[in-house]
C-alpha positions as CSV (number, residue, x, y, z in Angstrom):
1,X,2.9,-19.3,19.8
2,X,1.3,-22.1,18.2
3,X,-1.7,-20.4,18.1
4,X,-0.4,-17.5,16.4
5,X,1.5,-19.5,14.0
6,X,-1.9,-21.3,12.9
7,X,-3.7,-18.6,12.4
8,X,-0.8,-16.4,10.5
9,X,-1.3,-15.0,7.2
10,X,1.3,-16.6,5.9
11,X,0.2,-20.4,6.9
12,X,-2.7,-19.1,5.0
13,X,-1.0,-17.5,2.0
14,X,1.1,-21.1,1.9
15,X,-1.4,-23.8,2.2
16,X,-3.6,-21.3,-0.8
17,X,-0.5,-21.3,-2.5
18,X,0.0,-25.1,-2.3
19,X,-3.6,-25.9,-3.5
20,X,-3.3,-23.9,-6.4
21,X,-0.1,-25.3,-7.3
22,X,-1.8,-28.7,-6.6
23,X,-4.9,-27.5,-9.1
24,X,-2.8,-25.9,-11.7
25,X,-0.4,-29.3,-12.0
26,X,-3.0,-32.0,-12.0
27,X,-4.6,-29.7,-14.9
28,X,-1.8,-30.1,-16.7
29,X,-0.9,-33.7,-15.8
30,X,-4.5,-34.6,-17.0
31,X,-3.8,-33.0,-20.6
32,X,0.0,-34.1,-20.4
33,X,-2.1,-37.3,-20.1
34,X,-5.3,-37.2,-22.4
35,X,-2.4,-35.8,-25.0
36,X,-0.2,-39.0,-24.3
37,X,-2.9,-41.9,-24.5
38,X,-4.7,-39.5,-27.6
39,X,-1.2,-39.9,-29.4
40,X,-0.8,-43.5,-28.7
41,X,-4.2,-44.3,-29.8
42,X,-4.3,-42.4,-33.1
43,X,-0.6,-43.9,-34.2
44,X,-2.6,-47.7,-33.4
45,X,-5.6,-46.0,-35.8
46,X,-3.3,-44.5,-38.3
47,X,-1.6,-47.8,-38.8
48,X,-5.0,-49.8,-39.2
49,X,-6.5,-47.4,-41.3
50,X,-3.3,-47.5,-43.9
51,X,-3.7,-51.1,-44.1
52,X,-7.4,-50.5,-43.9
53,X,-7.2,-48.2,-47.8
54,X,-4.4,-50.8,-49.0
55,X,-6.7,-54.1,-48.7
56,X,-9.4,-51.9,-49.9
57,X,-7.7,-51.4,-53.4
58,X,-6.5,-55.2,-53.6
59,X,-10.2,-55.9,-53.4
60,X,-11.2,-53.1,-55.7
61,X,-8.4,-54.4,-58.1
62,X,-8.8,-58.0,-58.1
63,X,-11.4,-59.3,-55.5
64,X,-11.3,-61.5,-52.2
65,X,-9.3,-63.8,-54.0
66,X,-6.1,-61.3,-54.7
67,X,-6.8,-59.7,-51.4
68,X,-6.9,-63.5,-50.1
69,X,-3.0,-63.7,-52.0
70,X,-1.6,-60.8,-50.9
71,X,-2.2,-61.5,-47.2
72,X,-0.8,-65.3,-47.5
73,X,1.8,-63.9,-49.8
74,X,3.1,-61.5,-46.8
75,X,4.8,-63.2,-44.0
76,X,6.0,-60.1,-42.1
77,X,5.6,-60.3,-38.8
78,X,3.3,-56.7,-38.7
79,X,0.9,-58.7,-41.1
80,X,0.7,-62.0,-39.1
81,X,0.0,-59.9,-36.1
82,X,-3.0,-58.3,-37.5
83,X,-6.5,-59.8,-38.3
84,X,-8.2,-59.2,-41.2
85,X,-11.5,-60.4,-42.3
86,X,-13.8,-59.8,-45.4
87,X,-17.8,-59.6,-44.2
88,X,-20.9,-59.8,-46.5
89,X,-23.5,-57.6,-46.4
90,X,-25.7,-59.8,-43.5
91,X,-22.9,-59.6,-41.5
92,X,-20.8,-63.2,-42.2
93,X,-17.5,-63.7,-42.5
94,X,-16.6,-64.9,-46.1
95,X,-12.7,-65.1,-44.8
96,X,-10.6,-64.1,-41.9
97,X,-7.2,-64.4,-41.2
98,X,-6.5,-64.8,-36.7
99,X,-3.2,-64.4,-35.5
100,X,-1.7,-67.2,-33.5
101,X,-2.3,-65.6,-30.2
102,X,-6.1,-64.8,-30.8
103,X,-7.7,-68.0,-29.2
104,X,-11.4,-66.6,-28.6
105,X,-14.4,-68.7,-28.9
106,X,-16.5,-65.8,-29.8
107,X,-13.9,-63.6,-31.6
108,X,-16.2,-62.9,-34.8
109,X,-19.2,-61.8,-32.6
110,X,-16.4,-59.5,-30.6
111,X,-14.9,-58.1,-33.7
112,X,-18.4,-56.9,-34.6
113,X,-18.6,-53.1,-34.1
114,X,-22.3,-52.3,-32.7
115,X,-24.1,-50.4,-35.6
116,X,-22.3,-51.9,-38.4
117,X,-23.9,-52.1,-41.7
118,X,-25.2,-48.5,-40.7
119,X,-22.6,-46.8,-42.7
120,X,-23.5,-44.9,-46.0
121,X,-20.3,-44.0,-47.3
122,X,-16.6,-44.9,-48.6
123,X,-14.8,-43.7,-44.9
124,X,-13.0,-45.5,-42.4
125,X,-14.1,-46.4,-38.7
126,X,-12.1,-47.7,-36.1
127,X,-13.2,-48.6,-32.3
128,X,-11.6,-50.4,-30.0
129,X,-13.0,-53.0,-27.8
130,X,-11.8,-54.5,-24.6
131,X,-10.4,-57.8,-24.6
132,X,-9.7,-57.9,-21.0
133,X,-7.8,-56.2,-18.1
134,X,-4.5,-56.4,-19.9
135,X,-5.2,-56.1,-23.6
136,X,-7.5,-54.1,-26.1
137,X,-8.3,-54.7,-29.7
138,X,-8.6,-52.3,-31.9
139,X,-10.3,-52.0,-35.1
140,X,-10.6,-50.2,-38.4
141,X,-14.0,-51.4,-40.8
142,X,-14.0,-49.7,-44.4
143,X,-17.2,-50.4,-46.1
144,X,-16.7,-51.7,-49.7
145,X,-19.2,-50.3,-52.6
146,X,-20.6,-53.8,-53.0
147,X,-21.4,-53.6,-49.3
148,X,-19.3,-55.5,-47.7
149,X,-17.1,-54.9,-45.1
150,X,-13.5,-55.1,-44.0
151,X,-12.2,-55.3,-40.9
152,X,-8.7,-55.0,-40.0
153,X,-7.5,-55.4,-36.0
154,X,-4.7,-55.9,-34.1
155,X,-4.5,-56.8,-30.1
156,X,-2.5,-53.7,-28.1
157,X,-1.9,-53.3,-24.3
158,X,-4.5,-51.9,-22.4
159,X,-4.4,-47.6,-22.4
160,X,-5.3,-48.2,-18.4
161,X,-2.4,-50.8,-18.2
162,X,0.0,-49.0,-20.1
163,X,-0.4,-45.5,-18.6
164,X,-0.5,-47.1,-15.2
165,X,3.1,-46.5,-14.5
166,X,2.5,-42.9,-15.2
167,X,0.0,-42.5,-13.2
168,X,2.0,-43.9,-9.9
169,X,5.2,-41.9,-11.1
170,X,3.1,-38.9,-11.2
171,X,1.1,-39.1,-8.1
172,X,4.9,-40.0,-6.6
173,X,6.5,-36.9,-7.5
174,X,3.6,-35.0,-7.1
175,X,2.9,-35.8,-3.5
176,X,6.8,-34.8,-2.8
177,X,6.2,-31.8,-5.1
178,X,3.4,-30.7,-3.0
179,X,5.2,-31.1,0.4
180,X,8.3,-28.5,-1.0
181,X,5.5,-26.6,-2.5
182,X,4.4,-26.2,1.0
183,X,7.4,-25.9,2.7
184,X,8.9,-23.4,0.4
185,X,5.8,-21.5,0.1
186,X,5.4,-21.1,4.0
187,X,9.6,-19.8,4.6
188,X,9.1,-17.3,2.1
189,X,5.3,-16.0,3.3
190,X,6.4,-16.2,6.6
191,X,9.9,-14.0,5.8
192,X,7.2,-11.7,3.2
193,X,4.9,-11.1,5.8
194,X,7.7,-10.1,8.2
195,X,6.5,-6.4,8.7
196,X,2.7,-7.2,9.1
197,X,3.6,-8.9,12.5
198,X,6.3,-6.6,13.7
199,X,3.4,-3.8,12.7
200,X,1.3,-5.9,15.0
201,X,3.6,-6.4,18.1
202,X,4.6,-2.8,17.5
203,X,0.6,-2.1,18.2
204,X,0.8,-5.0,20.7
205,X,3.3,-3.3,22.3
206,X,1.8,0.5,22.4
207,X,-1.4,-0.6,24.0
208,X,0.1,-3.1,26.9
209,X,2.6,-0.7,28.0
210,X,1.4,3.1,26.5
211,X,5.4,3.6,25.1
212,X,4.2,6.4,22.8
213,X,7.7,5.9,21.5
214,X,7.7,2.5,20.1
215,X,8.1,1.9,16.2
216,X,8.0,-0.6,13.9
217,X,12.0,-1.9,13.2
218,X,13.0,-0.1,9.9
219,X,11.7,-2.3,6.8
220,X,14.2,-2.7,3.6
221,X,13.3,-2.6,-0.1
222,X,10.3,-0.8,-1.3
223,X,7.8,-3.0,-1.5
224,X,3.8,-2.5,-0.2
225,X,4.8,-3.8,3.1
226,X,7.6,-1.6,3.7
227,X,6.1,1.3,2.6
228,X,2.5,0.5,5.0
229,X,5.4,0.2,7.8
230,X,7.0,3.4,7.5
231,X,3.9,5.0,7.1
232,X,2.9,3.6,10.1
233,X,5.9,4.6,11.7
234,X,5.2,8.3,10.4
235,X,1.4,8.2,11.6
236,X,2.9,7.1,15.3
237,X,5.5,10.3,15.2
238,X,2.4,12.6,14.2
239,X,0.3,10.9,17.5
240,X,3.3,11.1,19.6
241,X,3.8,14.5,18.7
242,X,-0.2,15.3,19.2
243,X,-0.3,13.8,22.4
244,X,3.2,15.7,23.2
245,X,1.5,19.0,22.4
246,X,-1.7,18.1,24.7
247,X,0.3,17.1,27.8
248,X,2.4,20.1,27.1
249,X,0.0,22.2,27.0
250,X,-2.2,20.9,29.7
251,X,1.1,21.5,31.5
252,X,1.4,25.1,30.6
253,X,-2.2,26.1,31.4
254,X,-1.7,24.6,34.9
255,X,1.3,26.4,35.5
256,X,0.5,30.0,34.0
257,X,-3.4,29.7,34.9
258,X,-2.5,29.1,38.6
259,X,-1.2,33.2,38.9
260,X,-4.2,34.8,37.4
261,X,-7.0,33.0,39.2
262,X,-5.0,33.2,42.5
263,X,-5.1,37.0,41.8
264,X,-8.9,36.8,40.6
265,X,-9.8,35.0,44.0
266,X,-7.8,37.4,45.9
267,X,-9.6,40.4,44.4
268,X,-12.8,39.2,44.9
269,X,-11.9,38.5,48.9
270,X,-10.9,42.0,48.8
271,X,-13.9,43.2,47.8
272,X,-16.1,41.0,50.2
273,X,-14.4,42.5,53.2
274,X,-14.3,46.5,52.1
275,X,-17.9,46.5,54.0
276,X,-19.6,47.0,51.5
277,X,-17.6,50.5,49.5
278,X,-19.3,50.7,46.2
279,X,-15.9,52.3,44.8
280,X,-13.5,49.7,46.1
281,X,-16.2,47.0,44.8
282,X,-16.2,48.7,41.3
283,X,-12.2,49.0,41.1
284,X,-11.9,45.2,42.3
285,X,-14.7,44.2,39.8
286,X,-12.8,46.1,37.2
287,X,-10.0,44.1,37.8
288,X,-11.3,40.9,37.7
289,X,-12.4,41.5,34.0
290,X,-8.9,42.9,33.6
291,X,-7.7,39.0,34.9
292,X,-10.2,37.5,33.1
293,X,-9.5,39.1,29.6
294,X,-5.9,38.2,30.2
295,X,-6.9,34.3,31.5
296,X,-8.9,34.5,27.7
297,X,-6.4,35.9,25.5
298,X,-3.5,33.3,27.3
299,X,-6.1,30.3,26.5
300,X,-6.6,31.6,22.9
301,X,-2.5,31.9,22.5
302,X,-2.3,28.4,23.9
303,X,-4.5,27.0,22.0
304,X,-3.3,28.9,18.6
305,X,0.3,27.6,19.0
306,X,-0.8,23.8,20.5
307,X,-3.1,23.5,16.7
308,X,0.1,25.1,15.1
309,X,2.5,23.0,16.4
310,X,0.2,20.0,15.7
311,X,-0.4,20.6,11.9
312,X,-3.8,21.9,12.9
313,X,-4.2,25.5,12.7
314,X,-6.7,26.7,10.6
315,X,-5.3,28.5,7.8
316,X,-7.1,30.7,5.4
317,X,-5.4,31.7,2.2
318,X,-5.7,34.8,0.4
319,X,-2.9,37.0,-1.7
320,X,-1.6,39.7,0.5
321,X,1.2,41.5,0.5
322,X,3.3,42.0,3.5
323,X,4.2,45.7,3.4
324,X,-0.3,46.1,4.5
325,X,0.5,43.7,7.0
326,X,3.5,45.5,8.4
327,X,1.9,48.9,8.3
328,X,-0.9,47.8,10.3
329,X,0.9,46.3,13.1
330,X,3.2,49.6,12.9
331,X,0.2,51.8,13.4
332,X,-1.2,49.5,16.2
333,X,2.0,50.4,18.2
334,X,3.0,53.6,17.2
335,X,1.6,55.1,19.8
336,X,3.7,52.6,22.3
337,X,6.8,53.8,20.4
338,X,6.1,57.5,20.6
339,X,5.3,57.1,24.8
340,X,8.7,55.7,25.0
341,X,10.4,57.9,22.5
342,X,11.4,55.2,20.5
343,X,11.9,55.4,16.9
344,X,9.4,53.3,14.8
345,X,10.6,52.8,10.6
346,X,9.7,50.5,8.1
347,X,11.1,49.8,5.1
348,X,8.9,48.7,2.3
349,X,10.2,49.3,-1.2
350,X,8.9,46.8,-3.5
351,X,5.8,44.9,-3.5
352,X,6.2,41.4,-0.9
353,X,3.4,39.5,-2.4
354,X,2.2,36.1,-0.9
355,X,-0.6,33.3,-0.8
356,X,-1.1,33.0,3.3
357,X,-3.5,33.7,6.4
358,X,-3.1,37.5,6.5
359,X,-4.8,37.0,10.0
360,X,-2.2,34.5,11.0
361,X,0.5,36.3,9.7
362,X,-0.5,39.9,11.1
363,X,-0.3,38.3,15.0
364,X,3.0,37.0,13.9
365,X,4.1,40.6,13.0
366,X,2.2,42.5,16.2
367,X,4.2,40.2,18.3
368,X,7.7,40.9,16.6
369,X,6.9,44.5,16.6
370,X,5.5,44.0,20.4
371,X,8.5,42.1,21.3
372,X,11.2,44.3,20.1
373,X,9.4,47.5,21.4
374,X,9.5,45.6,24.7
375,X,13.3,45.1,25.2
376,X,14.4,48.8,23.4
377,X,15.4,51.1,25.7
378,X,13.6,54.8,25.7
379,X,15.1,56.6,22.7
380,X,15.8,53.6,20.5
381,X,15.0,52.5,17.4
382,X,13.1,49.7,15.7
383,X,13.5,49.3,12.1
384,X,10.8,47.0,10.1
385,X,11.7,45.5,6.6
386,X,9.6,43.8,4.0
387,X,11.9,41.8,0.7
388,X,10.5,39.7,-2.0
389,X,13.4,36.8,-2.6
390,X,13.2,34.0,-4.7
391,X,9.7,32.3,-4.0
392,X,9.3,33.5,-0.4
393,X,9.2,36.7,1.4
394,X,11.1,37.8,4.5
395,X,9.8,40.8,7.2
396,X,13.2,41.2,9.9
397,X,12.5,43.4,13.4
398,X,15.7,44.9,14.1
399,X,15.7,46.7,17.0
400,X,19.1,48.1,19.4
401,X,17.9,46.8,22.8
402,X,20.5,44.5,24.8
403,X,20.0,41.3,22.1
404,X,19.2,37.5,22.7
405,X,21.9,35.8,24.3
406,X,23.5,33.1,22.2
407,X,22.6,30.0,24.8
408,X,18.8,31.8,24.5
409,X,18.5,31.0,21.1
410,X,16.6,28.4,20.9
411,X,14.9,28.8,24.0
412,X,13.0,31.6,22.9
413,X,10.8,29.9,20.7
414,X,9.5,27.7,23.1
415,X,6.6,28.2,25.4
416,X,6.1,30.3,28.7
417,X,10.4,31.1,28.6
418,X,11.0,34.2,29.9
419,X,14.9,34.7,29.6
420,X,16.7,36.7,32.6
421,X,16.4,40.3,30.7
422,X,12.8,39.6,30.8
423,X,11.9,39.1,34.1
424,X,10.5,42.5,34.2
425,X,8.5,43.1,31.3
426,X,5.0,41.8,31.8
427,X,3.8,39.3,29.1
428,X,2.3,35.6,28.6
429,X,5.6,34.4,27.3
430,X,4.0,33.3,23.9
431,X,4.8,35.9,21.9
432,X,7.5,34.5,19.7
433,X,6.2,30.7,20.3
434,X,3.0,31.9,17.8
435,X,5.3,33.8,15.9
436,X,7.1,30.3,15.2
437,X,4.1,28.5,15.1
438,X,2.9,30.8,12.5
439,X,5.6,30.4,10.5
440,X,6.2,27.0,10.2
441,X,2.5,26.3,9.9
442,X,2.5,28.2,6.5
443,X,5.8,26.5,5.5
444,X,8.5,28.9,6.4
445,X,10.6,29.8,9.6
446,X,11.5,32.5,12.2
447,X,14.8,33.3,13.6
448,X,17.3,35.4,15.7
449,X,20.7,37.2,15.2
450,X,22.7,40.2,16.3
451,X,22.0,43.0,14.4
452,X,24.7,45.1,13.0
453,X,25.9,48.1,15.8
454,X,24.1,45.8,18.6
455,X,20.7,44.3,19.2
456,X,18.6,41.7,18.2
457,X,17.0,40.9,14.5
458,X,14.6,38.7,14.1
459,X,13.4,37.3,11.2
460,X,10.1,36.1,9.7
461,X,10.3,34.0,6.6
462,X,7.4,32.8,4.6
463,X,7.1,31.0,1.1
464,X,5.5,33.3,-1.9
465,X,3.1,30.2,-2.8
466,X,2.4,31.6,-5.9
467,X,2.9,30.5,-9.7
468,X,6.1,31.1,-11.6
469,X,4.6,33.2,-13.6
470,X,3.3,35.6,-11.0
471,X,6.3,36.2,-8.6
472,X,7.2,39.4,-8.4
């Protein structure tokens, strides 16, 4: 179990799902950040600059000595915190006022931007340079067009120092984030990816123990995954039902093989112990190829109705129409009708046009026409019909023999049943099971009922398959 669980799709789907929640949040933490501090420091700049321009005009307007006034003359407490100095062109100081709190041996040399006296025009610079772990200075220079320089500072709190507590808060909730990111993410992958594992114990399942019948539990909702297991579910009916068809069949060539060959080998013993009479040799001979034809024609009927009732006959398609088809297999037993006095109609009025196997669709009609010829008494009648409906075409056999028995029904259709009223007709007992198979395989049906005045009618129904536009 635990192996399974580690290598799930779904651990996998929540620990990808966690990192890329992990990526896509400390992206936006770092610009949350960069934002922050970029804020922070260009308020600090913005402040500096101002005062930067204003000392600027006072010493445009009246020298260092009314910029000298104006900064004794203010006693706010935003002045006295800054420090503001007036530098000559080599770079000394020709005054400076220092804040209380700025006790630094080297503060001029400090205050010194690297690259000053580089500057060739009227704007403002500001850098700011570490004081130490705690505390930053930061400072705006505004060359004067004598070429001198002043400097304006002021002493802030570290960006590093400051930030700090956002930094721990973040990697705080972030770690806690990360763990319900994980834990949320694996619950609903694990409940998402539901019908991928009961898909695989459903395989599971089929191989250890061969249950042909086992299916996935039915999914909800429409999603991809439900849909993948229903179709899965479908392709198992379609193998159960191919593997149905093979035993079954396997089954029936057994079972109606075993009469034929038993016959073939008693023949030929027969003939072996005649001595040697060229005519009984001949007539046994003859008989086996009689046996033989018949051992050929039931494999070929077999295998015809096993394809058909596996979705794989082999169909191929032409526009035919049904009244040729009927006329043909008339004329193939008309001279079966006429040795047993029976008589043989058709009615074909209009035209019964289709898109099917006329090959197909002819055995299907020999072996209505066969069947009902079968069970009519001498002197009977069998009446064929062709109709064009809407979109489909239907032949009925009605014939005035002793009819299929209600509890027969359904048993006809199936393979090698002989009902009691057929116990002495000779046949494979896969006449009607092709005629089925036939049918459904182009996408109709056949069926059975009483016919008026007595008997049986059977019906053949077939879809048209043709355009609107062309249905007759």
């Amino acid at each position: 179990m635990l192996e399974r669980f580690r290598q799930s799709l779904a651990i996998r789907l929540a620990v990808l799902y966690t990192l890329v929640f992990a990526a896509g949040a400390a992206a936006l933490f770092g610009v949350l950040y960069w934002v922050l501090a970029r804020s922070l420091e260009l308020r600090e700049r913005d402040v500096l600059v101002q005062r930067a321009q204003m000392y600027a005009r006072a010493y445009a307007e009246g020298g260092p000595a009314l910029l000298r006034a104006r900064l004794s003359a203010d006693a706010s407490p935003e002045v006295r915190s800054l420090f503001v100095r007036l530098l000559d062109a080599g770079g000394g100081t020709l005054f400076a006022t220092i804040p209380s709190d700025w006790v630094e041996a080297q503060v001029e040399r400090r205050l010194v931007p690297d690259g000053w006296g580089g500057w060739n025009s009227q704007e403002i610079h500001s850098v700011r340079i570490p004081r130490d772990d705690a505390r930053d200075f930061t400072v705006a220079s505004q060359l004067l067009p004598d070429g001198r320089l002043i400097q304006v500072a002021h002493s802030t709190e570290s960006r590093a120092l400051l930030l700090g507590p956002l930094r721990r808060d973040f990697a705080g909730v972030g770690a806690v984030a990360l763990l319900l990111s994980l834990s949320a993410g694996t619950v609903i992958a694990w409940r998402s990816t539901r019908p991928l594992r009961e898909v695989a114990d459903t395989a599971r399942r089929i191989i250890d123990t061969d249950d042909l019948s086992a299916r996935v539990p039915a999914p909800q909702g429409s999603g991809e995954l439900a849909l993948l297991a229903r179709q899965l579910n479908a392709l198992l009916d379609k193998n159960e039902r191919h593997v149905r068809v093979l035993r079954e069949t396997l089954d029936d060539l057994a079972h109606d093989l075993r009469t034929p060959l038993t016959r073939l080998r008693g023949t030929a013993e027969l003939a072996l112990g005649d001595g040697g009479d060229p005519a009984e040799a001949r007539s046994a001979l003859a008989d086996c190829v009689e046996e033989t034809d018949r051992v050929l024609h039931l494999l070929e009927v077999l295998l015809d109705v096993s394809a058909a009732e596996g979705g794989a006959l082999a169909l191929h398609k032409e526009r035919v129409d049904m009244r040729d088809l009927v006329r043909r297999a008339v004329d193939l037993y008309s001279e079966v009708a006429e040795h047993k006095a029976i008589e043989l109609r058709t009615q074909l009025d209009a035209p019964s046009e289709l898109v099917g196997d006329p090959v197909r669709l002819g055995q299907a009609l020999s072996n209505l026409v066969d069947n009902a010829l079968k069970y009519t008494p001498d002197g009977g009648r069998v009446t064929v019909e062709a109709a064009a409906e809407a979109g489909a075409v239907t032949v009925t056999v009605t014939d005035n023999g002793p009819g299929v028995p209600q509890a027969e029904r359904d048993a006809i259709w199936r393979r090698l049943y002989r009902g009691d009223a057929s116990r002495s007709q000779r046949g494979l007992g896969l006449g009607l099971t092709l005629v089925k198979a036939v049918a459904e395989a182009h996408g109709g049906a056949a069926s059975v009922e009483d016919a008026p005045g007595g008997g049986a009618r059977f019906r053949l129904r077939v879809p048209a398959g043709l355009p609107a536009a062309a249905q007759p």
